[in-house]
C-alpha positions, 0 to 999 in steps of 0.5 A, a space after each residue: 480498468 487498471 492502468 499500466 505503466 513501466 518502470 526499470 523496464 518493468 510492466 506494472 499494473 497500477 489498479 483502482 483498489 490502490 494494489 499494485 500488480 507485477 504480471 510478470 512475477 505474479 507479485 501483488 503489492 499494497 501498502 499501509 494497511 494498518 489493520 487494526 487502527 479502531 482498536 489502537 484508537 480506543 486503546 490508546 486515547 479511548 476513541 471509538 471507531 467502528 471496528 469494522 476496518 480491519 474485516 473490510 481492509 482484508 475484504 479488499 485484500 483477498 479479493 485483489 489476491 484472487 482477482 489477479 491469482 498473485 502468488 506473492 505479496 509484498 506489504 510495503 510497511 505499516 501494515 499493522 497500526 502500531 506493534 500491539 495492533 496484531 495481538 489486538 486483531 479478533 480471532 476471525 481476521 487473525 486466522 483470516 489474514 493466516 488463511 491468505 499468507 498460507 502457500 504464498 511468498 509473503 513479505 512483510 516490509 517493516 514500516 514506521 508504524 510496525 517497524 519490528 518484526 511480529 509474530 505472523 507467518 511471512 518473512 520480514 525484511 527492511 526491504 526487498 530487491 527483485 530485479 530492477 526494482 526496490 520495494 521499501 517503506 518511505 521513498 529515499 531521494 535519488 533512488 531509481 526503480 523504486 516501489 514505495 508507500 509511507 505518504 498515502 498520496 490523494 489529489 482533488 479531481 472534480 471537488 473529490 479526493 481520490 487516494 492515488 499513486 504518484 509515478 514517474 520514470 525513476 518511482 512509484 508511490 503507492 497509496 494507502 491500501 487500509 479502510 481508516 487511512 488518512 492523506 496526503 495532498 499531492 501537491 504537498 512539498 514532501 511529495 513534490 520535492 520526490 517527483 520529477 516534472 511531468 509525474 502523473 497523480 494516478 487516481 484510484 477508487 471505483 472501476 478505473 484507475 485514471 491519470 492526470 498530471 501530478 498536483 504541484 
């Protein structure tokens, strides 16, 4: 079960894979994918990861696409572990990835990890306005009716972790949508100091998506 809330006036659909669904717009956002984080872990320090996140990231991916019939997709940055990574993809999840671009309107926000534009079919941007609503990388206080990703948001229900958005009436935070993604702690300052009192943790994984009070 997913959870709806409304920010700028607008319905949005938090749902428990950690996608962020527009019903509106048809708009499906996720945030940090970081394809390709076991390849740039072996290439940079030599550490060996299984190199199955990618395959089981893009797994996730089509399967929210198709879930809810988006037509478009925004990536809120990060999307790639670093600007090599794309290259360093197998052929297979290349061609894959290209397949579920193909006949929608694909942005590509630029993130920390991936701050360049790479050589893949979608349009690139700093960041993108629809309406109300602002979608970038890292959450700039003040903002209102801002979608944001960056921080890859979890808190602690029952000795779990669960990643989660954070929400209240003038943001949304999204959580990390990639296999091999670490955390934040919501009640970490960095968070704290974005979120107004009364912001709700919403917790994802598993069939629901299901809100508490935000950790501080």
């Amino acid at each position: 079960m997913s959870h709806t809330l409304t920010l700028a006036h607008e319905s949005l659909v938090a749902r428990p894979s950690g996608a962020l669904f527009w019903p509106e717009r048809r708009l499906l956002c996720v945030s940090d994918l970081h394809l390709g984080k076991s390849e740039r872990f072996a290439r940079r320090a030599g550490t060996l990861l299984p190199p199955y996140e990618t395959h089981e990231t893009l797994l996730r991916l089509e399967a929210e696409i198709e879930a809810t019939g988006a037509g478009s997709v925004i990536c809120l940055g990060d999307s790639f572990d670093d600007a090599a990574s794309l290259d360093g993809m197998e052929e297979s999840d290349r061609l894959w990835l290209t397949r579920l671009i193909a006949g929608r309107d694909w942005v590509w926000i630029a993130g920390n990890h991936d701050a360049g534009p790479l050589e893949i079919a979608g349009s690139h941007r700093a960041e993108v306005r629809l309406g109300a609503l602002t979608f970038r990388h890292i959450a700039e206080p003040g903002a209102r009716g801002e979608v944001s990703g960056h921080y890859h948001p979890k808190a602690r229900l029952a000795g779990k972790a669960w990643r989660c958005f954070l929400a209240d009436t003038a943001r949304l935070i999204l959580p990390a949508f990639g296999t091999y993604t670490g955390g934040l702690w919501a009640d970490d300052q960095a968070l704290t100091g974005l979120m107004q009192p009364g912001a709700l943790a919403l917790l994802t994984g598993g069939t629901a998506t299901r809100a508490i009070p935000m950790p501080r």
